[in-house]
C-alpha positions as CSV (number, residue, x, y, z in Angstrom):
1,X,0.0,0.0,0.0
2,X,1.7,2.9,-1.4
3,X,1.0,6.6,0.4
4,X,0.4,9.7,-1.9
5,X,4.0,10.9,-0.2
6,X,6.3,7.5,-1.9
7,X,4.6,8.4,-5.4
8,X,5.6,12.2,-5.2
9,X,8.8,11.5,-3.9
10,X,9.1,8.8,-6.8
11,X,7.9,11.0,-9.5
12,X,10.3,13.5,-8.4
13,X,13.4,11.6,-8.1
14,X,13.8,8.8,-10.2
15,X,17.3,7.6,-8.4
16,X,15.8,6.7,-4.5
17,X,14.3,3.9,-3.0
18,X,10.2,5.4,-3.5
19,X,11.0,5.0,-7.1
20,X,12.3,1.7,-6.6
21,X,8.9,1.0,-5.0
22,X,7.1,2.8,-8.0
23,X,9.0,0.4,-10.6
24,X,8.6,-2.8,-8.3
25,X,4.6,-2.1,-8.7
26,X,5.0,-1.8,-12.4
27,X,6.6,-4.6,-13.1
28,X,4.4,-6.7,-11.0
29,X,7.2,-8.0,-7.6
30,X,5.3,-5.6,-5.7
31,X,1.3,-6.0,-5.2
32,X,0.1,-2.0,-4.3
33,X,-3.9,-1.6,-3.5
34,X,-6.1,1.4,-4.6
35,X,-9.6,2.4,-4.5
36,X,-11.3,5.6,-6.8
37,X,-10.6,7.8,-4.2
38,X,-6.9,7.0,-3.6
39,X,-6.1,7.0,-7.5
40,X,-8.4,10.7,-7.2
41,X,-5.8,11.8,-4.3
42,X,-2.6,10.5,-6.5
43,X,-3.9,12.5,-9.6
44,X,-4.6,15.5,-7.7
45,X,-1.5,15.7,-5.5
46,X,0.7,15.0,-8.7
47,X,-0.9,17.6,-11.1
48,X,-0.4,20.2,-8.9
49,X,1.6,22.6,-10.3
50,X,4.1,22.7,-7.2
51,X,4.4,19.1,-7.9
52,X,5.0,19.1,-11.8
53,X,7.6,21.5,-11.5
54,X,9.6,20.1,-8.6
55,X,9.1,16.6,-10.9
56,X,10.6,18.4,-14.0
57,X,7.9,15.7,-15.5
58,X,4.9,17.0,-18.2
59,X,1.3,15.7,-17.9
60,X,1.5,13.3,-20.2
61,X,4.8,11.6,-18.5
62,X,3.0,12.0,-15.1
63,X,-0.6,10.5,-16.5
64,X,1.1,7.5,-17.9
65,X,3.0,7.0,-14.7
66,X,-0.5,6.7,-12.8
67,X,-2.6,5.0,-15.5
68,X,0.2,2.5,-15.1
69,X,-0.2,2.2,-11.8
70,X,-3.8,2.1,-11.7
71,X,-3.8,-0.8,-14.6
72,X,-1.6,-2.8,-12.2
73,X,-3.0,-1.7,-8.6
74,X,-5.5,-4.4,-7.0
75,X,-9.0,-2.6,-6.5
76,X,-10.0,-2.4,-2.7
77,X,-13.6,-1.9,-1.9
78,X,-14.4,0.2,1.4
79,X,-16.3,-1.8,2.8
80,X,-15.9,-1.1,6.6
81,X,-15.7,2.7,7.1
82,X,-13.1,3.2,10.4
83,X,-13.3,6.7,11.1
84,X,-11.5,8.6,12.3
85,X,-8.2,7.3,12.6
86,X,-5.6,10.2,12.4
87,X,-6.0,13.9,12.5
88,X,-5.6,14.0,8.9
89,X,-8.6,12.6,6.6
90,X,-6.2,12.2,3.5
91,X,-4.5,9.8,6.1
92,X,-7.7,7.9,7.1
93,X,-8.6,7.4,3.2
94,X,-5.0,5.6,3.2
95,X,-5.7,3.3,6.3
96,X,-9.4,2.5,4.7
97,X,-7.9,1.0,1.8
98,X,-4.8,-0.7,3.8
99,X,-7.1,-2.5,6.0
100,X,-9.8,-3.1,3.6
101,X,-7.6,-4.6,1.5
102,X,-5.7,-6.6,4.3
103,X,-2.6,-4.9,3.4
104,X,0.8,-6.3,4.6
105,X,2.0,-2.8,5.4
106,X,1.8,0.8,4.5
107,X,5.0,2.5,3.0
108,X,5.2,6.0,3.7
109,X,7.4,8.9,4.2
110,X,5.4,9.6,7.3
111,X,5.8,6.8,9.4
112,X,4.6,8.9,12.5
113,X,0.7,9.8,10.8
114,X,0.1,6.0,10.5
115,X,2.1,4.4,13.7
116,X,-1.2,4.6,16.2
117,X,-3.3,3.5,14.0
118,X,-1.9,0.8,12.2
119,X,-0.8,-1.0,15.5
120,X,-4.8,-1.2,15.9
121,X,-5.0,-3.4,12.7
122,X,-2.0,-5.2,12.9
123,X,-0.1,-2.9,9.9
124,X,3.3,-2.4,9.2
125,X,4.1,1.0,8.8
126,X,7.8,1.0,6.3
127,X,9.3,3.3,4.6
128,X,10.2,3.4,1.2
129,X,13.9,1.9,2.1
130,X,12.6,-0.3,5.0
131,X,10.5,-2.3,2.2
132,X,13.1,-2.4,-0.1
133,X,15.2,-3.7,3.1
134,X,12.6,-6.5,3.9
135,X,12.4,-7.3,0.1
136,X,15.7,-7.7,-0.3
137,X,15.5,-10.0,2.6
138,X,13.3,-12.6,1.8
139,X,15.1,-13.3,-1.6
């Protein structure tokens, strides 16, 4: 389960280990979950212009990025609504789909958002390099 923050951080730095994570996904050794909303979040948060230039990336090179990931992302239905979790509601949409989709962990740049209540549901909260770490791991 990918947050917003390891695909910004991926589409503006292809050398680091959220990239890593991005291209894992694509290529199918790493299985990411998404519902409407989430793919909704990762379009918004990546068009921004902030985010465009800081990416050095056009639209086009951006929208094929995330209709790529959307193509290979397994579809979570909300099913169980558990809000609120965290002070931030972008963060609760991100927990829905993790634990609706009985996610192995959450991979974020913001470990601290997610610690509380992930422990509640039995998450892993990694971040882009500690997945990569644990991946590396089990081969």
């Amino acid at each position: 389960m990918l947050d917003t923050s390891v695909l910004i951080t991926a589409l503006r730095s292809s050398s680091g280990a959220a990239a890593e994570n991005v291209r894992l996904a694509l290529v199918g050794e790493l299985t990411i979950l998404m519902d409407y909303k989430l793919a909704c979040e990762y379009r918004d948060v990546a068009f921004r212009p902030e985010q465009m230039s800081a990416s050095g990336k056009t639209e086009d090179e951006i929208a094929l990025v995330l209709d790529m990931l959307e193509a290979v992302a397994e579809p979570v239905e909300i099913v169980m609504r558990h809000r609120p979790l965290s002070q931030d509601a972008n963060d609760d949409m991100v927990l829905e789909v993790a634990i609706n989709g009985s996610a192995d962990a959450i991979v974020t740049n913001n470990s601290k958002h997610f610690q509380a209540a992930a422990q509640r549901f039995d998450l892993k909260v990694l971040t882009p390099a500690e997945l990569l770490t644990k991946l590396r791991l089990r081969s």
